[in-house]
Every structure is written in C-alpha cells, then in structure tokens.
C-alpha positions, 0 to 999 in steps of 0.5 A: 500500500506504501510505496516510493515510486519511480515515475519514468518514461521517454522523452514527451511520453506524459510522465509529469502528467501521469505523476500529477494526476496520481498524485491529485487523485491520491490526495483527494481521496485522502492519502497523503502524498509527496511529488519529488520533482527529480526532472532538472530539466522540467518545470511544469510539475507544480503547476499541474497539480496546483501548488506554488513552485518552491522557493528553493530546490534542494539543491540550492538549500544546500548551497548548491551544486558544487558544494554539494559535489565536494562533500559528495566527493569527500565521501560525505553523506547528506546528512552532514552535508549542512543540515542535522535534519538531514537525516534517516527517518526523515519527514517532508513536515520537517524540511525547511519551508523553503524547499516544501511547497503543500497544501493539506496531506499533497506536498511537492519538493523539487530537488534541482534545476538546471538554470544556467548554460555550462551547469554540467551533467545531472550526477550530482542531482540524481546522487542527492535525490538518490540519498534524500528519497532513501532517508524518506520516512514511509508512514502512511505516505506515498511518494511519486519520483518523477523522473527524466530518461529512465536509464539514466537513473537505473546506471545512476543507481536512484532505482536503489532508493524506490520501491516500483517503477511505472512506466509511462508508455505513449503510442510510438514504437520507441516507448514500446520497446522501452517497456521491454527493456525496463521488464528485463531491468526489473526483473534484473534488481528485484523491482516491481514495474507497471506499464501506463499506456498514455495519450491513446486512441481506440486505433492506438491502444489495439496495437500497443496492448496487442504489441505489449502481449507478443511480449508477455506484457500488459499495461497496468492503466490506459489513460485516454487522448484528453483534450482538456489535459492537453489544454491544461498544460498549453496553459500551465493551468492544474491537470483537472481530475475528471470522469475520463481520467479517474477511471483509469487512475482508479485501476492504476490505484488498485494495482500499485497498492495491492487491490487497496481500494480508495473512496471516492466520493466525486467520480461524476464530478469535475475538480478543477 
C-alpha cells in the first residue's frame, strides 16, 4: 500500500502528467502524498497539480551544486552535508519551508534545476535525490519520483532508493520497446514495474496492448487522448481530475497498492 515510486518514461511520453494526476487523485481521496520533482530539466510539475513552485530546490538549500559535489566527493553523506535534519527517518513536515511547497496531506519538493548554460551533467542531482528519497520516512505516505530518461537513473543507481517503477508508455514504437527493456531491468534488481499506456486512441491502444502481449506484457492503466489535459498544460493551468481520467487512475490505484481500494466520493464530478 506504501510505496516510493519511480515515475519514468521517454522523452514527451506524459510522465509529469501521469505523476500529477496520481498524485491529485491520491490526495483527494485522502492519502497523503509527496511529488519529488527529480526532472532538472522540467518545470511544469507544480503547476499541474496546483501548488506554488518552491522557493528553493534542494539543491540550492544546500548551497548548491558544487558544494554539494565536494562533500559528495569527500565521501560525505547528506546528512552532514549542512543540515542535522538531514537525516534517516526523515519527514517532508520537517524540511525547511523553503524547499516544501503543500497544501493539506499533497506536498511537492523539487530537488534541482538546471538554470544556467555550462551547469554540467545531472550526477550530482540524481546522487542527492538518490540519498534524500532513501532517508524518506514511509508512514502512511506515498511518494511519486518523477523522473527524466529512465536509464539514466537505473546506471545512476536512484532505482536503489524506490520501491516500483511505472512506466509511462505513449503510442510510438520507441516507448514500446522501452517497456521491454525496463521488464528485463526489473526483473534484473528485484523491482516491481507497471506499464501506463498514455495519450491513446481506440486505433492506438489495439496495437500497443496487442504489441505489449507478443511480449508477455500488459499495461497496468490506459489513460485516454484528453483534450482538456492537453489544454491544461498549453496553459500551465492544474491537470483537472475528471470522469475520463479517474477511471483509469482508479485501476492504476488498485494495482500499485495491492487491490487497496480508495473512496471516492466525486467520480461524476469535475475538480478543477
């Protein structure tokens, strides 16, 4: 029922849309949820799920990258890195506001950003994001790491802080191919992995279910082509959680959390 998991996908496959609207979903229904935004390229995530961005990443609330670097390269942990509550067990209720952007049991942290030309590679970020998710503590939370290329944070070993991966799959040949690559990668480090067909038609999700079974896969959810998540994100406005949604984010909910079934009390209804 409790999870750290790895949202991830290609490239444009709808992996901050997915985390978004699971993560909306969950909180709604009242469960509480924190998003890490773990994309050092992207930007969008609080707007879709209707928070203020952070003042700070962690990142920055740890005096940066190459501050960051050094202590890592001198074998330091987070936890001594410049904060003492920086520690195992840790609890978002207990980060610095700064870095903490929430509103009742939804919460959103981001963990870095590439602002500047010449900012280097992401090591250091995935290093930190890798530590801080693995101090995490459970509860009753569930945590939703969304992520950039999934193979880039299998080698860079974030897969070791989570629990399951979800895989944000949309109709090209690349995401399908990739869905297998990353069932012999779960299979390979004991991780769980779940297959969400995203942005379908009716044409599309024939074949893709049809290509994903050759391979003895099946996807989890199938989130539908939704023009109004489409115009959502044009205008940067949160992702809205309606009928067409809720049922595949219902299915999604039953599978991850073993068959644990949440009330919901607007299955008719638009949240805005």
């Amino acid at each position: 029922m409790l999870a750290k998991i790895i949202v991830c996908g290609k490239g444009g496959s709808g992996k901050s849309t997915v985390t978004a609207l699971l993560a909306r979903y969950l909180a709604v229904n009242g469960r509480s949820v924190c998003a890490i935004d773990a994309d050092e390229g992207s930007f969008s995530l609080h707007r879709m799920i209707n928070l203020p961005s952070p003042e700070r990443t962690l990142v920055e609330e740890l005096g940066g990258r190459e501050a960051i670097a050094k202590g890592f390269s001198s074998g330091m942990s987070l936890e001594k890195i410049k904060d003492p509550r920086f520690s195992r067990g840790l609890h978002v209720r207990d980060l610095p506001c700064t870095c903490v952007s929430c509103r009742d049991n939804l919460y959103l942290v981001s963990i870095g950003k590439i602002r500047e030309p010449k900012e280097g590679c992401s090591c250091v970020m995935t290093d930190l994001a890798r530590q801080f998710i693995s101090m995490l503590y459970m509860g009753n939370w569930t945590y939703l790491i969304d992520t950039s290329s999934p193979m880039e944070h299998v080698a860079r070993s974030l897969y070791e802080a989570c629990d399951e991966f979800l895989v944000v799959l949309d109709p090209t040949m690349e995401s399908l191919e990739l869905a297998v690559k990353m069932r012999e990668l779960s299979v390979k480090l004991n991780k769980r992995i779940y297959l969400i067909l995203n942005k379908v038609s009716e044409r599309t999700k024939t074949h893709m279910t049809d290509r994903l079974k050759a391979n003895d896969l099946e996807p989890a959810a199938v989130i539908p082509y939704f023009p109004a998540l489409e115009e959502a994100s044009m205008k940067g406005e949160p992702l809205p959680l309606q009928k067409t949604v809720i049922h595949p984010l219902m299915n999604l909910v039953d599978v991850l959390f073993d068959r644990f079934q949440l009330e919901s009390a607007f299955m008719t209804s638009t949240i805005k």
